[in-house]
C-alpha positions in Angstrom: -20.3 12.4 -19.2 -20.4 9.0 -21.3 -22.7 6.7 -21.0 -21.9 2.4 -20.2 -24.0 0.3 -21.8 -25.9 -2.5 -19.4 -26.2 -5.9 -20.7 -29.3 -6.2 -18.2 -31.3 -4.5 -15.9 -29.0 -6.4 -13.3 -25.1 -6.5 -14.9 -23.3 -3.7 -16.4 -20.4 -3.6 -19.3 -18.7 -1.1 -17.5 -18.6 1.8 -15.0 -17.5 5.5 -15.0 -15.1 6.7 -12.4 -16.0 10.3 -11.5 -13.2 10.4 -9.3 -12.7 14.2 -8.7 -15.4 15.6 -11.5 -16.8 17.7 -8.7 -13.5 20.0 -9.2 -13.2 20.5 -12.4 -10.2 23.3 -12.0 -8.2 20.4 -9.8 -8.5 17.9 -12.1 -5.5 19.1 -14.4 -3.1 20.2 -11.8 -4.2 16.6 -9.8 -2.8 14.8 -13.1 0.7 17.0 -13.4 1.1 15.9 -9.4 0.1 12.7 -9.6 1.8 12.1 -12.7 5.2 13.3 -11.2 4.7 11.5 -7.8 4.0 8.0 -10.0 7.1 8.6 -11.7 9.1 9.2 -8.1 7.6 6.0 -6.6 9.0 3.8 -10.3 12.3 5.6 -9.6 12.3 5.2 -6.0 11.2 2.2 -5.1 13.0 0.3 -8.2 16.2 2.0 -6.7 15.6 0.5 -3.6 15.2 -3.1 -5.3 18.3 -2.6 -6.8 20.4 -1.6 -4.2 19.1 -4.7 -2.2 19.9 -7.2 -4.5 23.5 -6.1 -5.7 25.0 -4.5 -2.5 26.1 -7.3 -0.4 26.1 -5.4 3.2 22.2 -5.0 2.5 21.5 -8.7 2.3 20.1 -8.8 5.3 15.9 -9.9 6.7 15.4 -6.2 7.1 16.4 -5.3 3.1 14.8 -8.4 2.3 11.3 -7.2 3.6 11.9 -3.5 2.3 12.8 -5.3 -1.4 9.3 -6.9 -1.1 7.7 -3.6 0.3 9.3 -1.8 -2.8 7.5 -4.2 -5.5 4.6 -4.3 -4.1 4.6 -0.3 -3.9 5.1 -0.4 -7.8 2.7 -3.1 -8.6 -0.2 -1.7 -6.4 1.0 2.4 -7.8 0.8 0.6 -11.7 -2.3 -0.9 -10.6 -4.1 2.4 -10.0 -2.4 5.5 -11.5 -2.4 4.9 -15.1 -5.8 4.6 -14.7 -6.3 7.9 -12.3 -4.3 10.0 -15.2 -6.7 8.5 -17.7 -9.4 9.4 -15.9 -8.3 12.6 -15.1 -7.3 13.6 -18.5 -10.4 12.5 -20.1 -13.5 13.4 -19.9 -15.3 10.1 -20.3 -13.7 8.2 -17.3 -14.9 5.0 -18.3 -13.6 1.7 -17.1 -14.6 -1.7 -18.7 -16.2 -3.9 -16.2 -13.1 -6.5 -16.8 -10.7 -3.2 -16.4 -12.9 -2.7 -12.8 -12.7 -6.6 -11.5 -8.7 -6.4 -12.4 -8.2 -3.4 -10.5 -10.1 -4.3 -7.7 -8.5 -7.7 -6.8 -4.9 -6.9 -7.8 -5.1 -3.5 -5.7 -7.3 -5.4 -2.8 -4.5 -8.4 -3.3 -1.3 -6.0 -2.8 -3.0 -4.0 0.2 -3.5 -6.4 2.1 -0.1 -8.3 1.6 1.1 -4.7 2.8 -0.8 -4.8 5.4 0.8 -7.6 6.6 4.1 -6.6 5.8 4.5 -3.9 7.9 3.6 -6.3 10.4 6.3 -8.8 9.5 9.0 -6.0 9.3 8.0 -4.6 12.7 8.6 -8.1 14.6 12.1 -7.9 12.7 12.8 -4.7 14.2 11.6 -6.2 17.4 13.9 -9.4 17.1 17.1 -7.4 16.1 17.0 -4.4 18.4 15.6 -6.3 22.1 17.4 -10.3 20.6 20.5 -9.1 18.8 22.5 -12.2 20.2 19.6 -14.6 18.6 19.0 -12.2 15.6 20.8 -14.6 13.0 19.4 -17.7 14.3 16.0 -16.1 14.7 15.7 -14.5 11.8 16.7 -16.7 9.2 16.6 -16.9 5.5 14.2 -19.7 5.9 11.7 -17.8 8.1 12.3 -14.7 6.0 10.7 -16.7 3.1 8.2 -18.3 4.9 7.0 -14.9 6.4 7.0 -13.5 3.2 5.2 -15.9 1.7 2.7 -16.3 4.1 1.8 -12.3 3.4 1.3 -12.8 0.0 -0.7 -15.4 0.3 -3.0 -14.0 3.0 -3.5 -11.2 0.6 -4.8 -13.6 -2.1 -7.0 -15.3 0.6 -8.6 -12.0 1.2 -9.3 -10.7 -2.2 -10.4 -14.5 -3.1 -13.0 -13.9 -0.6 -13.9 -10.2 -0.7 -14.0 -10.1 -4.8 -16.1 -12.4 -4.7 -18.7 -11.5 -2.4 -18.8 -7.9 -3.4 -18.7 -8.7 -7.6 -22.0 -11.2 -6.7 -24.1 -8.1 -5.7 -26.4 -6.9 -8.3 -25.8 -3.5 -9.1 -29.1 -3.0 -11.3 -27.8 -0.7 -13.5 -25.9 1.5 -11.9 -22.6 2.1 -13.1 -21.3 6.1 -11.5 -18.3 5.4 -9.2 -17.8 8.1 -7.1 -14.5 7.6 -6.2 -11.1 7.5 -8.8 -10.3 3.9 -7.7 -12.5 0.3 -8.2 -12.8 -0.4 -4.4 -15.2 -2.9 -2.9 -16.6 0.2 -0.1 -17.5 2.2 -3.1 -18.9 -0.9 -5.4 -21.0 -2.0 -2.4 -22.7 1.6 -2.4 -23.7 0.7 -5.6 -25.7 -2.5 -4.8 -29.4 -2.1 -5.1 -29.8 -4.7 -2.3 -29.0 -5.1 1.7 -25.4 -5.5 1.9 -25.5 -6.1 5.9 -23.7 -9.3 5.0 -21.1 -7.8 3.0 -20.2 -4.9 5.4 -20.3 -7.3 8.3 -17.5 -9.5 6.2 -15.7 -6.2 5.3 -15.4 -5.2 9.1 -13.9 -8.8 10.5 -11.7 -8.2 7.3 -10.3 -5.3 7.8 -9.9 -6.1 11.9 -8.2 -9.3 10.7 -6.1 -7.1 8.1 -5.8 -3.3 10.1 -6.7 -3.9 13.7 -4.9 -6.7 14.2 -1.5 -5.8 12.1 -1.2 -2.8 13.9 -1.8 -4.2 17.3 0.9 -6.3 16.8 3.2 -3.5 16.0 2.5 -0.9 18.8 3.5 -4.5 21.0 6.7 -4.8 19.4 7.5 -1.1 19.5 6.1 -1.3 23.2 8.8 -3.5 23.9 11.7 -1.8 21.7 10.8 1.3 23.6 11.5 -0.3 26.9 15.2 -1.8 25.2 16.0 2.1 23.9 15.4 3.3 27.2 17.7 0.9 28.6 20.5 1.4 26.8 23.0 4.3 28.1 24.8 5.5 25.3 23.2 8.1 23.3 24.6 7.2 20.2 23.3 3.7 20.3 19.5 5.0 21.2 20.3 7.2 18.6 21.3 4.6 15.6 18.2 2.5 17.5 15.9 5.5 16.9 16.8 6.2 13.2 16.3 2.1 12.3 12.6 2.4 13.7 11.3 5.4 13.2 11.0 5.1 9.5 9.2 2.2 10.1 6.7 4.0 12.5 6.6 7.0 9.8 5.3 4.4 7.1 2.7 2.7 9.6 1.2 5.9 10.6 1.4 7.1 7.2 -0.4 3.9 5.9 -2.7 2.7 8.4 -3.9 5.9 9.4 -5.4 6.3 6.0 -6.5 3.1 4.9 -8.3 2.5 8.3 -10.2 5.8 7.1 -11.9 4.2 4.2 -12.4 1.0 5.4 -13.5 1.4 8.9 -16.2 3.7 7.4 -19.8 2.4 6.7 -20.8 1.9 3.6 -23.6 4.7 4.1 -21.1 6.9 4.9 -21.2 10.4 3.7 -17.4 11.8 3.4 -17.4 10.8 0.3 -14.9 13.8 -1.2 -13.0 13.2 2.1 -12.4 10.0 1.3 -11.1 10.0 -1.9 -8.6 12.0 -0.9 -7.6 10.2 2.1 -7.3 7.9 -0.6 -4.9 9.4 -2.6 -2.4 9.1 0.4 -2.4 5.6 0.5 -2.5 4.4 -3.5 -0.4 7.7 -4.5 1.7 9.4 -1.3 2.5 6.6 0.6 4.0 4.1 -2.3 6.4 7.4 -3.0 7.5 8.5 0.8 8.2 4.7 1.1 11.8 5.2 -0.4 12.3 8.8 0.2 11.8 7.8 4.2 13.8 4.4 4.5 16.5 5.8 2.4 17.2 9.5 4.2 16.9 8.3 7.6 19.0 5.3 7.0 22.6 6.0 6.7 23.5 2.1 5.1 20.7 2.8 2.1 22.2 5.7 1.5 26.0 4.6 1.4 24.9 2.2 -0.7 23.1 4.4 -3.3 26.2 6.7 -3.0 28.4 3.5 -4.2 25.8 2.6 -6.6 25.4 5.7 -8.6 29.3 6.2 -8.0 29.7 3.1 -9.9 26.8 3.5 -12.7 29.3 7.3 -13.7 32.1 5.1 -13.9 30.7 2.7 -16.3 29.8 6.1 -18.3 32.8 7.5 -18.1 35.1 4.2 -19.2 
């Protein structure tokens, strides 16, 4: 394993990642997966933007939010993967302490925007399925944008703060990662002081970011459940069903995961468990993202028919 040189006994040019060293026999077949799931999630997800943006039925709030779901699945996936196939392919796994900071924040940035995403999508489910009459004047392009916005920026606020907090601990020295990804659970188990503070700041964090997103979903699915059940014909709890269930698939899929590692102390000891907990949500989830919206959803895939249907036209003229 290579050695990082420390500028100090306190700061450190760089880290190694061991990521999955322990399984050395993994490591290859983990690359050839990974690699072909990254490629899926590009393909998918930049699909998905397209079909949005030149399909005029789609331009609605809902393919709106799933455009902006879609980038930010290929900015956090680009933010994280090339790295993991480096890592996994080499036998160094080193990182440059610049490399680390970059991919902390950006990734840190784009989860929690996620985060609050789903959120926003779920009270647009809410709106269209229990308000349809008010759906257009509810839900328009100006609150669309100013949801949006506001879960971008939240995600900046967090990383502004968190980044910060946890790239101010000394680390004296010590520069094995044991995890694939630069995450602030698995910097602060390198600190070589108390980090009370800086769990206690990760925990209102992730309530503010996990807890509190979720919450807010299970009430607007609370009360789309209570529409569905009101409505008599089948095939309108049926078309109901198919527009939310991807939805839930993608929260449970998500959350589930992500509370994992961050709900976890610090001094936690599933450390193999949780890297590959966290492989569903920087690798599986980004992929499923399209695969689940678009066969459970019978407008994407019209539109992707008459897409690619006009993409072997081109070809063929």
């Amino acid at each position: 394993m290579g050695m990082v040189r420390s500028t100090n006994e306190g700061n450190v040019t760089g880290f190694i990642l061991l990521g999955f060293s322990d399984y050395p026999q993994l490591q290859k077949v983990l690359f050839v997966v990974i690699l072909i799931l990254y490629l899926l999630t590009i393909l998918g997800n930049t699909t998905i933007i397209l079909i949005s943006r030149l399909e005029p039925k789609l331009h609605t709030p809902m393919y709106f939010f799933l455009s902006h779901l879609s980038f930010l699945d290929l900015c956090f996936t680009s933010s994280v993967i090339p790295q993991l196939l480096v890592n996994l392919w080499d036998p160094m796994k080193t990182i440059t302490y610049v490399g680390c900071v970059v991919q902390l924040c950006v990734s840190l940035a784009l989860g929690s925007t996620e985060c609050v995403l789903l959120a926003v999508m779920s009270y647009d489910h809410y709106v269209a399925i229990c308000r349809p009459l008010h759906y257009t004047l509810l839900m328009h392009p100006h609150l669309c944008m100013t949801l949006t916005s506001l879960s971008w920026l939240s995600g900046v606020a967090t990383t502004l703060v968190q980044s910060t907090l946890t790239l101010q601990l000394p680390f004296c020295g010590h520069h094995q990662v044991d995890h694939f990804i630069c995450e602030v659970p698995v910097l602060m188990k390198l600190a070589c002081v108390d980090t009370t503070f800086n769990e206690a700041e990760l925990f209102v964090a992730s309530i503010l970011f996990l807890i509190v997103p979720i919450s807010l979903i299970l009430v607007s699915y609370g009360y789309i459940a209570q529409a569905v059940l009101k409505i008599r014909s089948a095939t309108g709890r049926k078309k109901v069903f198919g527009t939310c269930s991807s939805h839930v698939m993608v929260v449970i899929i998500f959350y589930g995961t992500i509370m994992f590692m961050y709900l976890q102390s610090a001094k936690s000891t599933y450390k193999d468990q949780g890297k590959f907990v966290s492989l569903f949500y920087t690798v599986v989830t980004p992929m499923l993202n399209p695969l689940i919206y678009t066969l459970r959803n019978k407008e994407v895939k019209g539109a992707l028919g008459k897409f690619l249907w006009k993409i072997l036209l081109v070809n063929l003229t």
